[in-house]
Every structure is written in structure tokens, then in C-alpha cells.
CHARMM-style PDB file with segment names, atoms N, HN, CA, C and O in Angstrom:
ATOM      1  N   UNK     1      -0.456 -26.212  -0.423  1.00  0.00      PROA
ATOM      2  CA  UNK     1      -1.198 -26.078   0.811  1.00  0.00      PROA
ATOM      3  C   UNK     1      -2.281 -25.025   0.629  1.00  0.00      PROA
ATOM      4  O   UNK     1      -2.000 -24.028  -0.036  1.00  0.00      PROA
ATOM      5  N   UNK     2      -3.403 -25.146   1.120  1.00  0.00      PROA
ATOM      6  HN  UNK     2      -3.631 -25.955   1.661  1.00  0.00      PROA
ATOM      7  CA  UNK     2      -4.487 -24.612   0.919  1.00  0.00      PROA
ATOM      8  C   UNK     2      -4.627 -23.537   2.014  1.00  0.00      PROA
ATOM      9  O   UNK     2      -4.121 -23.859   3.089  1.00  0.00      PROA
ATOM     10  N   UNK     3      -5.173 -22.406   1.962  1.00  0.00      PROA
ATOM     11  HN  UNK     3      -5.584 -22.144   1.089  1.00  0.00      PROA
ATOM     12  CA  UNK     3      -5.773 -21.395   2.454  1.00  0.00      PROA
ATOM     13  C   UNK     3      -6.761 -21.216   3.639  1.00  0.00      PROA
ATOM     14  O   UNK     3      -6.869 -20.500   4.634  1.00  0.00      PROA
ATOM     15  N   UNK     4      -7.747 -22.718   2.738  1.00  0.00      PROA
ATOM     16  HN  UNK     4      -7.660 -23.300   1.930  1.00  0.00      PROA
ATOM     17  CA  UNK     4      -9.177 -22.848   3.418  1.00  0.00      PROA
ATOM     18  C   UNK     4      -9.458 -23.598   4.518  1.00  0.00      PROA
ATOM     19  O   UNK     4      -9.494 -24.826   4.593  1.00  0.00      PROA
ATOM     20  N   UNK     5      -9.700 -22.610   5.556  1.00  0.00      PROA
ATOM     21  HN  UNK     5      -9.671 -21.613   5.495  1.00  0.00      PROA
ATOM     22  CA  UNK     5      -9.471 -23.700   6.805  1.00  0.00      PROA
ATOM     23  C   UNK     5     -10.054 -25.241   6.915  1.00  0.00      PROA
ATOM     24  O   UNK     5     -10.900 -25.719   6.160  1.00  0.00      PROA
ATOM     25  N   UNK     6      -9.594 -25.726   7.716  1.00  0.00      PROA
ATOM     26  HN  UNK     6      -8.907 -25.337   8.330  1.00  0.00      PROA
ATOM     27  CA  UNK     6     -10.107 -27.235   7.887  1.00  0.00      PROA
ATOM     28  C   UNK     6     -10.711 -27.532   8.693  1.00  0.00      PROA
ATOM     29  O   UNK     6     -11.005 -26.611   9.455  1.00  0.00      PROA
ATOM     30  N   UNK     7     -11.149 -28.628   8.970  1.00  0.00      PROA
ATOM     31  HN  UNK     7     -10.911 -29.376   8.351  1.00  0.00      PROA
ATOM     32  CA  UNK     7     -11.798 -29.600  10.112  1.00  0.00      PROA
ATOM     33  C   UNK     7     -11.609 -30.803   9.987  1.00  0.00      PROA
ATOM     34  O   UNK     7     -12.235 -31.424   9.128  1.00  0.00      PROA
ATOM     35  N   UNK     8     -10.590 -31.500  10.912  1.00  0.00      PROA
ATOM     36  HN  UNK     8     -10.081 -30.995  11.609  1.00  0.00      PROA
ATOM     37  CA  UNK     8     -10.390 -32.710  10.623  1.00  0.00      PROA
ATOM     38  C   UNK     8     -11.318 -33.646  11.380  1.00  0.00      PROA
ATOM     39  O   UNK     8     -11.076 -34.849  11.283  1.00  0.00      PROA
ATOM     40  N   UNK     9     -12.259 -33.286  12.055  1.00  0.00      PROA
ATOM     41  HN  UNK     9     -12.456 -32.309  12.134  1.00  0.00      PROA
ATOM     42  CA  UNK     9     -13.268 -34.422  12.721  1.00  0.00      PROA
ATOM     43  C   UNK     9     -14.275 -34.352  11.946  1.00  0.00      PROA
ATOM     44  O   UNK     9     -14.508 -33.318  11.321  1.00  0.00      PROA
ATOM     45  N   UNK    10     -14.933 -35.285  11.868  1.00  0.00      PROA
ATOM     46  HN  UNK    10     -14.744 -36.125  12.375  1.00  0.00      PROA
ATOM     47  CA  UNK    10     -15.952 -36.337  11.117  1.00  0.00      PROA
ATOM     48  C   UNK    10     -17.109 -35.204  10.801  1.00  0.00      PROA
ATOM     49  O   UNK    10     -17.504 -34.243  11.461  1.00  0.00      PROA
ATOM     50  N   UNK    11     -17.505 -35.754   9.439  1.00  0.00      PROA
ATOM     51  HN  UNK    11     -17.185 -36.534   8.902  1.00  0.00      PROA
ATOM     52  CA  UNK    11     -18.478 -35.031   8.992  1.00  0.00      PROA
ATOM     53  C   UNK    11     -20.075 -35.046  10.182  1.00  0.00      PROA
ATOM     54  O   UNK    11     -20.386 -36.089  10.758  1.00  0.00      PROA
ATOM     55  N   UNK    12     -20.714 -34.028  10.320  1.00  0.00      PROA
ATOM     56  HN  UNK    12     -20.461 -33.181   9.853  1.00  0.00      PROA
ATOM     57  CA  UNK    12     -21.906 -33.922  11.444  1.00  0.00      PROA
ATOM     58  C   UNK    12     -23.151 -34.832  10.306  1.00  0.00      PROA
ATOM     59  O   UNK    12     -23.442 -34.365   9.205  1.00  0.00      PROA
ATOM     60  N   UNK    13     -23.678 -35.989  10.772  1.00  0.00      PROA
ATOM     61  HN  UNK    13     -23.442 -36.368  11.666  1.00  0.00      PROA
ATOM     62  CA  UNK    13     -24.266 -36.335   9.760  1.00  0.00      PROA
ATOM     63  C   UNK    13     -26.072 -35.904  10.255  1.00  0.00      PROA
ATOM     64  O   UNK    13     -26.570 -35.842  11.378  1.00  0.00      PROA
ATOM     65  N   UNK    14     -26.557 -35.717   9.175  1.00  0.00      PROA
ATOM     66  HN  UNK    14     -26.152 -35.767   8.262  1.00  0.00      PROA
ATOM     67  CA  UNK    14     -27.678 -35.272   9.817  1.00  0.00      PROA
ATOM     68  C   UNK    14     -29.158 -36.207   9.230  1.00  0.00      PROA
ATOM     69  O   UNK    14     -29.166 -36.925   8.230  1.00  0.00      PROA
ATOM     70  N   UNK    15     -30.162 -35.990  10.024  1.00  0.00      PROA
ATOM     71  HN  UNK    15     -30.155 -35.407  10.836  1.00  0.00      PROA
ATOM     72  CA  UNK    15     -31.552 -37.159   9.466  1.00  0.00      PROA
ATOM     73  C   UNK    15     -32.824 -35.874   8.985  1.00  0.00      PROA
ATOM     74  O   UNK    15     -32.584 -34.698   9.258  1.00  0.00      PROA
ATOM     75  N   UNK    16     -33.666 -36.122   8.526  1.00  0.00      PROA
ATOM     76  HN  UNK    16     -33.860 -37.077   8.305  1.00  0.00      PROA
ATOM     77  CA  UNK    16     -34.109 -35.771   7.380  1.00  0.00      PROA
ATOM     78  C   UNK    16     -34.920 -34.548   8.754  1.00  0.00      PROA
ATOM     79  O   UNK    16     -35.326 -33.438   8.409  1.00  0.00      PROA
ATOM     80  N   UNK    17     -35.000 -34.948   9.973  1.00  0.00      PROA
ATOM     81  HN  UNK    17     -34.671 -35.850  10.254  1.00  0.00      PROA
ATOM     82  CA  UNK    17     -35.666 -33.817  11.196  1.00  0.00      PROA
ATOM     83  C   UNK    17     -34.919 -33.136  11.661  1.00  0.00      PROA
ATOM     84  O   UNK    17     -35.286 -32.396  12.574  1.00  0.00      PROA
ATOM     85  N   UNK    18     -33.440 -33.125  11.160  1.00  0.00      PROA
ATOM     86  HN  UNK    18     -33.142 -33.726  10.419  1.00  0.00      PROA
ATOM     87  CA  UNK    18     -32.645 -32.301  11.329  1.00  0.00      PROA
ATOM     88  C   UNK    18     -32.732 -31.012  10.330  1.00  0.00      PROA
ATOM     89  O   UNK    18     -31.699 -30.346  10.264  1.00  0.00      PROA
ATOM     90  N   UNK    19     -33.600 -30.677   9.719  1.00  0.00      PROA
ATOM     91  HN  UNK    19     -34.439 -31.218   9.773  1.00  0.00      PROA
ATOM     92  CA  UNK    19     -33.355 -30.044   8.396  1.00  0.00      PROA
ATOM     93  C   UNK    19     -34.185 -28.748   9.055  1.00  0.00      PROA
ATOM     94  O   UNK    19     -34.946 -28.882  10.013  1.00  0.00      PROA
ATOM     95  N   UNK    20     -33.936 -27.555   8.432  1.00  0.00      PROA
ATOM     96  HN  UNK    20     -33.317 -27.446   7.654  1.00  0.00      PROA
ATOM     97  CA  UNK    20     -33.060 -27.213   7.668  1.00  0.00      PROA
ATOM     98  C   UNK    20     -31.909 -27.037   8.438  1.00  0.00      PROA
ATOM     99  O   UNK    20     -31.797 -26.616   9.590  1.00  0.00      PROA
ATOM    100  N   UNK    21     -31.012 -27.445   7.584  1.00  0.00      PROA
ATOM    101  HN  UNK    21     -31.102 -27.787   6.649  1.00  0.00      PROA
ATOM    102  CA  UNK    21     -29.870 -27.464   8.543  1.00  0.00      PROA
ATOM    103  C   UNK    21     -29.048 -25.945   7.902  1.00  0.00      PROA
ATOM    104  O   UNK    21     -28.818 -25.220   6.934  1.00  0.00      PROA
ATOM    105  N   UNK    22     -28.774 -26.346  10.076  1.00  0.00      PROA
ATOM    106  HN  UNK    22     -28.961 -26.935  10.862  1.00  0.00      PROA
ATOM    107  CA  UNK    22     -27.369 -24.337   9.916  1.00  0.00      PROA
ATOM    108  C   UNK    22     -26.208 -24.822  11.139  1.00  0.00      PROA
ATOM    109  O   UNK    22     -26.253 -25.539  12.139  1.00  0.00      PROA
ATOM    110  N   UNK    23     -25.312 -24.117  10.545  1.00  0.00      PROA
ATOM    111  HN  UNK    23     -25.276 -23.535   9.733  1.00  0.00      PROA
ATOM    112  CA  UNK    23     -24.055 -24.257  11.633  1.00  0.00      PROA
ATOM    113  C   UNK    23     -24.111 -22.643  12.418  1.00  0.00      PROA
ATOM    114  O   UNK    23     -24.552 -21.711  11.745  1.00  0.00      PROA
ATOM    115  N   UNK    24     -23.754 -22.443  13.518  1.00  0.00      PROA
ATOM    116  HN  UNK    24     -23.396 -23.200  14.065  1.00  0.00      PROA
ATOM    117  CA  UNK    24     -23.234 -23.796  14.546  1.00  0.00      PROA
ATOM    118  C   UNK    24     -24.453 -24.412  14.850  1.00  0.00      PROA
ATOM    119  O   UNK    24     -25.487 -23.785  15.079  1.00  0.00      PROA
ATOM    120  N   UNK    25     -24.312 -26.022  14.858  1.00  0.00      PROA
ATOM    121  HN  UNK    25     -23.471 -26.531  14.672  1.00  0.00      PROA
ATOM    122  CA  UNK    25     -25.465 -26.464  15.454  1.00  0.00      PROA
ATOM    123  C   UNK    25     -25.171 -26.634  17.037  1.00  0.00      PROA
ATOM    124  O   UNK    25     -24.173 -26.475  17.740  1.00  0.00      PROA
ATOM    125  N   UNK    26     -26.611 -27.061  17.284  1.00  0.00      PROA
ATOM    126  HN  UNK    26     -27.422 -27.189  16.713  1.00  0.00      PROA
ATOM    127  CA  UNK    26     -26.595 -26.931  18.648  1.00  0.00      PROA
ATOM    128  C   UNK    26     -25.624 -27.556  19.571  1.00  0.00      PROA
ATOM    129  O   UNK    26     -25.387 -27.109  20.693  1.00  0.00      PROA
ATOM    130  N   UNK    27     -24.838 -29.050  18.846  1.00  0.00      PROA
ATOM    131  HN  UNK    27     -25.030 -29.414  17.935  1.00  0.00      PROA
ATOM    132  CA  UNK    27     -23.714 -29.335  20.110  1.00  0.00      PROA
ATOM    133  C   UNK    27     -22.731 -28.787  20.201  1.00  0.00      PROA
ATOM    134  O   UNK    27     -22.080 -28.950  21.233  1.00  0.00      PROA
ATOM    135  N   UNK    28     -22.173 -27.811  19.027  1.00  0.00      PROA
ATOM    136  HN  UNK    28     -22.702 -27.678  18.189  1.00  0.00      PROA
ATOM    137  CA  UNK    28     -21.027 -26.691  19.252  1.00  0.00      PROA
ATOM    138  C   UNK    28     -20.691 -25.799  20.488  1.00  0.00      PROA
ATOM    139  O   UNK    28     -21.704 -25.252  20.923  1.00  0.00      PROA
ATOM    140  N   UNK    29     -19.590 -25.510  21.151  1.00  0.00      PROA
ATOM    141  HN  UNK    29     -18.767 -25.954  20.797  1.00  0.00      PROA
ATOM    142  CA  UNK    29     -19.661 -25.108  22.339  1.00  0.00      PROA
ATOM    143  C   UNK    29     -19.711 -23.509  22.060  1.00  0.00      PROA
ATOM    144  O   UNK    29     -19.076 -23.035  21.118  1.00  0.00      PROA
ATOM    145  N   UNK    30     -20.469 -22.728  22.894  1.00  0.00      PROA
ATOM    146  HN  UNK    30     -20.985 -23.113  23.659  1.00  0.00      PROA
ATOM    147  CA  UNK    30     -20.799 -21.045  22.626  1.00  0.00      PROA
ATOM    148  C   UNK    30     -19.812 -20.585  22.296  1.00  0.00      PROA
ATOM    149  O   UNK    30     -19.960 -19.796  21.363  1.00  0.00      PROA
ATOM    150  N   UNK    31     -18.143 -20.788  22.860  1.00  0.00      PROA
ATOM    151  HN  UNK    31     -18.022 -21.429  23.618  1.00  0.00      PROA
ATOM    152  CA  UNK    31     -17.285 -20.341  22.758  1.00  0.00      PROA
ATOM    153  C   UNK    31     -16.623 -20.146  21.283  1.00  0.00      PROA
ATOM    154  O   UNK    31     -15.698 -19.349  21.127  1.00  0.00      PROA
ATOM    155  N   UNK    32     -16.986 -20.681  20.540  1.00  0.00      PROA
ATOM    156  HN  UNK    32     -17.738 -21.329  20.666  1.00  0.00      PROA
ATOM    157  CA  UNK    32     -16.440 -21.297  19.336  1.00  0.00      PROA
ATOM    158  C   UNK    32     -18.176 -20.388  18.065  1.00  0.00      PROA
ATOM    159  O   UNK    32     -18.187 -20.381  16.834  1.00  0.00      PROA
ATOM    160  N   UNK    33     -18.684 -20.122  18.484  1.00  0.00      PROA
ATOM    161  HN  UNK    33     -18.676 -20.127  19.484  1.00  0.00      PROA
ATOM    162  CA  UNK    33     -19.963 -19.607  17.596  1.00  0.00      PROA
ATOM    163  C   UNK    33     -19.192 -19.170  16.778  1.00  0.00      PROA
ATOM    164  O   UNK    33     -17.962 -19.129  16.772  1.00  0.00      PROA
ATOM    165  N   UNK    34     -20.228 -18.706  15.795  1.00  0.00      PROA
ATOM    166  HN  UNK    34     -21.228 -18.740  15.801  1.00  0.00      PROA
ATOM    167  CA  UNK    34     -20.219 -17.701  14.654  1.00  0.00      PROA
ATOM    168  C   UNK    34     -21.692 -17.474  13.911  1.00  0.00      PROA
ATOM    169  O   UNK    34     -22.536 -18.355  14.071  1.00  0.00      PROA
ATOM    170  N   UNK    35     -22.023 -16.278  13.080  1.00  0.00      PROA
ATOM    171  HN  UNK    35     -21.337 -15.562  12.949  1.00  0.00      PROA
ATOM    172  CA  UNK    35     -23.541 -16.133  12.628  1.00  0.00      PROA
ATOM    173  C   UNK    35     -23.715 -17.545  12.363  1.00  0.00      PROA
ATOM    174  O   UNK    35     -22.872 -18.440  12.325  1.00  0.00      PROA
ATOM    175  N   UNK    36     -24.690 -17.569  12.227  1.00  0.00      PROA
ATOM    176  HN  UNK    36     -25.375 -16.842  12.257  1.00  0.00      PROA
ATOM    177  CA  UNK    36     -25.975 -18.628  11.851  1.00  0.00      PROA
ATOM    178  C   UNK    36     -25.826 -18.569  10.157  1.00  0.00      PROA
ATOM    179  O   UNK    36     -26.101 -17.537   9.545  1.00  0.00      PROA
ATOM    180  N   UNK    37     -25.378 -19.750   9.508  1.00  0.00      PROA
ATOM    181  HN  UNK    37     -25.155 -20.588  10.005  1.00  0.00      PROA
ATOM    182  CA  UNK    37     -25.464 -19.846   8.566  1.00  0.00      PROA
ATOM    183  C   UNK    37     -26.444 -21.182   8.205  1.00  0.00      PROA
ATOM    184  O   UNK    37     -26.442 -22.152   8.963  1.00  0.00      PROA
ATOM    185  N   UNK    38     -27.397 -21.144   6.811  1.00  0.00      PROA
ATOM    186  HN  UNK    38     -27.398 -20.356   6.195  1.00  0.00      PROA
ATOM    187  CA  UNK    38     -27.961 -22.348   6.650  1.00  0.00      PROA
ATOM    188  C   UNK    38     -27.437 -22.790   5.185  1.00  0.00      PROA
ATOM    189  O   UNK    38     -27.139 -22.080   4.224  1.00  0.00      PROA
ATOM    190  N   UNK    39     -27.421 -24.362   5.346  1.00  0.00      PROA
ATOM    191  HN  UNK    39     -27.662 -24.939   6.127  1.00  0.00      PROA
ATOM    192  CA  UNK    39     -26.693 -25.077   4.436  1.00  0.00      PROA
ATOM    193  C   UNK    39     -27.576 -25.496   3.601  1.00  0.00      PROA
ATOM    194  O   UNK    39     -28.625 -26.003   3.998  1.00  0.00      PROA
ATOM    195  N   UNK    40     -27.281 -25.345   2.299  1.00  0.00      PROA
ATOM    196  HN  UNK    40     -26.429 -24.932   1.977  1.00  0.00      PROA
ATOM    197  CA  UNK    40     -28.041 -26.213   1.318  1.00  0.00      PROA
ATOM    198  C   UNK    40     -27.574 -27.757   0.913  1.00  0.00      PROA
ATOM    199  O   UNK    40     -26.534 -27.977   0.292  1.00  0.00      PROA
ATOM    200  N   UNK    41     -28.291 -28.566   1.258  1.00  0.00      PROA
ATOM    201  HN  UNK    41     -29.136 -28.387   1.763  1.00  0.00      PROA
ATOM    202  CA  UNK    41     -28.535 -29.869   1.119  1.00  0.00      PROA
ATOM    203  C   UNK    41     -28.939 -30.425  -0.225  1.00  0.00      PROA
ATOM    204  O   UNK    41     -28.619 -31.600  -0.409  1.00  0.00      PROA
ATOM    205  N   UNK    42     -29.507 -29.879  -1.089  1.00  0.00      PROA
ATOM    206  HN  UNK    42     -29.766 -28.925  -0.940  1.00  0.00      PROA
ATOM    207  CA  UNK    42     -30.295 -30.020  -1.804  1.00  0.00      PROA
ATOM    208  C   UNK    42     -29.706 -30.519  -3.266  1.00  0.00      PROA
ATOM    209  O   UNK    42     -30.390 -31.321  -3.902  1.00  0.00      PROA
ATOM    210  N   UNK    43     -28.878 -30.215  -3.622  1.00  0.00      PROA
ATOM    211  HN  UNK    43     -28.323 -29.564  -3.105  1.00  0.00      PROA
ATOM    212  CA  UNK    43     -27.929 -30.000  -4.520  1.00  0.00      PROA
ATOM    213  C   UNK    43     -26.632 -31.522  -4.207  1.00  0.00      PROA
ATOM    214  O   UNK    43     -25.694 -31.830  -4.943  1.00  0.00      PROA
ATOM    215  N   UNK    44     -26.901 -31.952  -3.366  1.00  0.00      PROA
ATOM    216  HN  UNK    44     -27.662 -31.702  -2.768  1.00  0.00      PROA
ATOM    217  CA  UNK    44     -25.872 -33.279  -2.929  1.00  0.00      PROA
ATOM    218  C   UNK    44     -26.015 -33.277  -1.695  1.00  0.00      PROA
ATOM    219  O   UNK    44     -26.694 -32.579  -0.942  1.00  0.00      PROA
ATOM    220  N   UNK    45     -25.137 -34.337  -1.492  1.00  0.00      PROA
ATOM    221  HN  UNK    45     -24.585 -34.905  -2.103  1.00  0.00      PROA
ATOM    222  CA  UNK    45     -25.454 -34.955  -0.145  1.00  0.00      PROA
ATOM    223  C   UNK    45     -24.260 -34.335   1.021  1.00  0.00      PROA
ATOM    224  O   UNK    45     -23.949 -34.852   2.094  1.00  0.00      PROA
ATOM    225  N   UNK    46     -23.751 -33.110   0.431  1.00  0.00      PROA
ATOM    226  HN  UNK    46     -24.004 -32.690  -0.440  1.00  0.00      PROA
ATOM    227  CA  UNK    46     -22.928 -32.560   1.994  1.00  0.00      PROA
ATOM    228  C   UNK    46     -23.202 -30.960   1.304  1.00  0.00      PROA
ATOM    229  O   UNK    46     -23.740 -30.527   0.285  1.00  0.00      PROA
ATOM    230  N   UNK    47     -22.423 -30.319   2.620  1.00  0.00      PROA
ATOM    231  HN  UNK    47     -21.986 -30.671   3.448  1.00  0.00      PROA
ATOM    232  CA  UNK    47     -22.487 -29.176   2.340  1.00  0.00      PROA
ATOM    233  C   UNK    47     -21.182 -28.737   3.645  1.00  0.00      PROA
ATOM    234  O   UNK    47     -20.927 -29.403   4.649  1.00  0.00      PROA
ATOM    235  N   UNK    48     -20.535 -27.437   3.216  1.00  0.00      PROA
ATOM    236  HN  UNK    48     -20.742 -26.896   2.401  1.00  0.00      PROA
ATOM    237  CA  UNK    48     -19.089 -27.363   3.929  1.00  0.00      PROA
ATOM    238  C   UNK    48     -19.940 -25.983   4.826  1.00  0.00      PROA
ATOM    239  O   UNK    48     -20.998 -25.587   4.337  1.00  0.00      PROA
ATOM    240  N   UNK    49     -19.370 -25.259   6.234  1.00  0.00      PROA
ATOM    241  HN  UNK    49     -18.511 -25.581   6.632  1.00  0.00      PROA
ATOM    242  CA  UNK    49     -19.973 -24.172   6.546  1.00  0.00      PROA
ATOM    243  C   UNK    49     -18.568 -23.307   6.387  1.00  0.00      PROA
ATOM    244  O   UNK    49     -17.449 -23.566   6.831  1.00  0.00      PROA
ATOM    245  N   UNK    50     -19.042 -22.153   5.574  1.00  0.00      PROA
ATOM    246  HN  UNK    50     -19.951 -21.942   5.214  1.00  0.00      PROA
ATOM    247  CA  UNK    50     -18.118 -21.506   4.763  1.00  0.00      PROA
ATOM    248  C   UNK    50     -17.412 -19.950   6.156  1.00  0.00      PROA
ATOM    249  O   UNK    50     -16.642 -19.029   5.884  1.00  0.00      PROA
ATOM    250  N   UNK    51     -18.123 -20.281   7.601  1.00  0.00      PROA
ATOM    251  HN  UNK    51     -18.748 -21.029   7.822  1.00  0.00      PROA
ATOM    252  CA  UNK    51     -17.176 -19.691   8.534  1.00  0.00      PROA
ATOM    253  C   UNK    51     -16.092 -20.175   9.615  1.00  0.00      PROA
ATOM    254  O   UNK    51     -15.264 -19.446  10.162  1.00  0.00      PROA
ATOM    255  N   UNK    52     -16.281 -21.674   9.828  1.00  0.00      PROA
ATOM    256  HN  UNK    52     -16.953 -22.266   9.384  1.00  0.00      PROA
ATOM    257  CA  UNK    52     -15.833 -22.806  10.432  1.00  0.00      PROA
ATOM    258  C   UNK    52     -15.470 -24.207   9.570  1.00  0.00      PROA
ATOM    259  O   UNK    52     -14.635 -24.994  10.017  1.00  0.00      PROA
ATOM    260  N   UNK    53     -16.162 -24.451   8.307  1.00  0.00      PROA
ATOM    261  HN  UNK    53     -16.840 -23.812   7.944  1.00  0.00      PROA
ATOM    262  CA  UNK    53     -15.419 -25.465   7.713  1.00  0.00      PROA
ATOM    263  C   UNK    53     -15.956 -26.651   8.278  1.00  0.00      PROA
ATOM    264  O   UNK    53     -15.056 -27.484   8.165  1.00  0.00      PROA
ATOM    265  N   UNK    54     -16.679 -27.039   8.681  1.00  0.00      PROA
ATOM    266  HN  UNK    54     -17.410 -26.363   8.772  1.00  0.00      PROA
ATOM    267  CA  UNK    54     -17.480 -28.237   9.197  1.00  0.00      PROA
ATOM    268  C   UNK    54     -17.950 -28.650   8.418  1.00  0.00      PROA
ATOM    269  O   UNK    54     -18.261 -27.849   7.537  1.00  0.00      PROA
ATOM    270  N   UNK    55     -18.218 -29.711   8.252  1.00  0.00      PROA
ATOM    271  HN  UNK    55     -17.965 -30.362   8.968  1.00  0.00      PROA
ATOM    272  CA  UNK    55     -18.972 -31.022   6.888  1.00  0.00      PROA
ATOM    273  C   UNK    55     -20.246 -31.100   7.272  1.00  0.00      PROA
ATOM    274  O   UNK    55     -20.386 -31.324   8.474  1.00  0.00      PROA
ATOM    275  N   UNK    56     -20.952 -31.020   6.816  1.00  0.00      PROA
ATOM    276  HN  UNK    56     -20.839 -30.838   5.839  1.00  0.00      PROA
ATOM    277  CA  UNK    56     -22.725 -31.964   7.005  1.00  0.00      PROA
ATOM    278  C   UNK    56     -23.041 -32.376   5.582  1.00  0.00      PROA
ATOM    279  O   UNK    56     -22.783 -31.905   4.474  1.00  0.00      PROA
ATOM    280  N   UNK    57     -23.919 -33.792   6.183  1.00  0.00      PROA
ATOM    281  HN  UNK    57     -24.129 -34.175   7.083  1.00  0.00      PROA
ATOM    282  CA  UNK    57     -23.687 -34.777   5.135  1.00  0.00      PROA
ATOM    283  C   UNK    57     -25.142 -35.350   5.365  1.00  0.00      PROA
ATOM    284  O   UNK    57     -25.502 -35.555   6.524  1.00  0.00      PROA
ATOM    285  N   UNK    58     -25.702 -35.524   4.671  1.00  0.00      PROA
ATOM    286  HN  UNK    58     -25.409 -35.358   3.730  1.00  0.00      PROA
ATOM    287  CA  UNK    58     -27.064 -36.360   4.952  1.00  0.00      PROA
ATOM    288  C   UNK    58     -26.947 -37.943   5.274  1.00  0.00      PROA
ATOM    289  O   UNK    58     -25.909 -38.246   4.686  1.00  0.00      PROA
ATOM    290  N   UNK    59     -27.306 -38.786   5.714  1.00  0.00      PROA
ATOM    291  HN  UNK    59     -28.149 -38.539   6.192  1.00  0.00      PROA
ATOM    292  CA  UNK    59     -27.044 -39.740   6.420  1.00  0.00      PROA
ATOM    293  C   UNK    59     -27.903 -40.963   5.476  1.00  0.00      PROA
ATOM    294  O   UNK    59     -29.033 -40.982   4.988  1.00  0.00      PROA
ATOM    295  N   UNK    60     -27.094 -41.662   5.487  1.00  0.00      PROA
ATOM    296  HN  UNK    60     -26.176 -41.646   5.883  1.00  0.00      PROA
ATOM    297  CA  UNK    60     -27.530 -43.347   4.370  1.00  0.00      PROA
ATOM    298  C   UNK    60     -28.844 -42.883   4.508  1.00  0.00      PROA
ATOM    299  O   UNK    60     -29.284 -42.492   5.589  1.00  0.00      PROA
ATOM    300  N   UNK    61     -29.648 -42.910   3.224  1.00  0.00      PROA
ATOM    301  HN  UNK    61     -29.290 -43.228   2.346  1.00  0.00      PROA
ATOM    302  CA  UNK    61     -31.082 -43.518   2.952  1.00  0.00      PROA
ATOM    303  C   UNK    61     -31.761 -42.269   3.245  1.00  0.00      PROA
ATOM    304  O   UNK    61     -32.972 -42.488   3.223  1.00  0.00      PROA
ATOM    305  N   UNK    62     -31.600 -41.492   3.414  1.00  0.00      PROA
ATOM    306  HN  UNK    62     -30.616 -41.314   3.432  1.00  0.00      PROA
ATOM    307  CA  UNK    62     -32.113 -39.806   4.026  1.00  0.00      PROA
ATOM    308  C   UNK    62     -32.832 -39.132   2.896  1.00  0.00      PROA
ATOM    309  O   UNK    62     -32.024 -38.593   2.139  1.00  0.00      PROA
ATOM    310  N   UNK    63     -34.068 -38.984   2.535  1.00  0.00      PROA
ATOM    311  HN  UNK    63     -34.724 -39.422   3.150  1.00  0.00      PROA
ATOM    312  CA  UNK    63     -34.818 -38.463   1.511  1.00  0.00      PROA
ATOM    313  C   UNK    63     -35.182 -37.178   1.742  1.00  0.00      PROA
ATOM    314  O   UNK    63     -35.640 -36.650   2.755  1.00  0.00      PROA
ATOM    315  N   UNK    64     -34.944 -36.783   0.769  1.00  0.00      PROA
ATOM    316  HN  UNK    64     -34.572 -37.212  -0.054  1.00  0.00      PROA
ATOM    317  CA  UNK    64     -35.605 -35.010   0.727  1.00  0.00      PROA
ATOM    318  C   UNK    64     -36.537 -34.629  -0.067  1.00  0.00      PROA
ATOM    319  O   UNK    64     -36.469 -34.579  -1.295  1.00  0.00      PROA
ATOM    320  N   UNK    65     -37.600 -34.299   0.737  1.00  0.00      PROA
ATOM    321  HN  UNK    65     -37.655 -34.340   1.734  1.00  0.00      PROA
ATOM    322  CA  UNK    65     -38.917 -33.874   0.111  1.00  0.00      PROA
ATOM    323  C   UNK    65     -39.048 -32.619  -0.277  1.00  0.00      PROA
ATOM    324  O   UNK    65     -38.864 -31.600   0.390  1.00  0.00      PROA
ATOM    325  N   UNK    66     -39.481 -32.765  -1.748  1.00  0.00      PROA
ATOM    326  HN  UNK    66     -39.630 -33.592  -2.289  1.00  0.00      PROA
ATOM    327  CA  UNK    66     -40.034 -31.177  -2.255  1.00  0.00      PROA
ATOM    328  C   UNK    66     -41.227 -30.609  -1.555  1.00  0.00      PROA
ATOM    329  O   UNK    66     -42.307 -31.153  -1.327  1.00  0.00      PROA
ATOM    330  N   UNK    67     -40.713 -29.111  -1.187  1.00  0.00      PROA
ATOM    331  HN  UNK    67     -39.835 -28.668  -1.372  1.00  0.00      PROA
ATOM    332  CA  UNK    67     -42.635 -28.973  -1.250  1.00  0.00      PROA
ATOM    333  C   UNK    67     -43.405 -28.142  -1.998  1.00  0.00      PROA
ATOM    334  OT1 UNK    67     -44.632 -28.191  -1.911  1.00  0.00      PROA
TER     335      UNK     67
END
């Protein structure tokens, strides 16, 4: 058994105007916050938030532009 907390509801999937993406995002309820962390995407297609444990995942067909 693992340490690292969980989240068992569905990864938050996000579209390419969602970016840069940070948890908590905005439908999280205030009660539940924590700092503002931003996720790197870039590197694959999810990323875990390392104070809550929430998934974000880039969404079928979702391109990421260099700039």
C-alpha cells in the first residue's frame, strides 16, 4: 500500500486553451484549495498535482506548440 495520496475520480482532461495548466483549477471548491501549482504537459500527455493528486491529461488530438 502506497503512501501517495489518491484520487479516484477521472482524470481533469484539458484542450490546448486550457494551458498552461495549474491545480486547483477553477471548478475545485475553495474549501479544498491549496498553492497554485503549474503542471508540465510537455514531457507526456498527463501530469499528477503533487499537493492533491489529481490527474490532468491532455485530451485526444491536443497539440502543443513550441514557441
Amino acid at each position: 500500500m502506497s503512501n501517495k495520496p489518491s484520487n479516484t475520480a477521472a482524470a481533469v482532461e484539458l484542450q490546448a486553451s486550457d494551458l498552461p495548466a495549474h491545480c486547483p483549477n477553477p471548478a475545485m471548491p475553495l474549501w479544498s484549495s491549496h498553492p497554485r501549482v503549474y503542471l508540465d504537459l510537455s514531457h507526456g500527455d498527463s501530469a499528477t498535482c503533487s499537493y492533491c493528486g489529481t490527474v490532468y491529461k491532455l485530451a485526444a488530438g491536443t497539440v502543443l506548440k513550441a514557441h
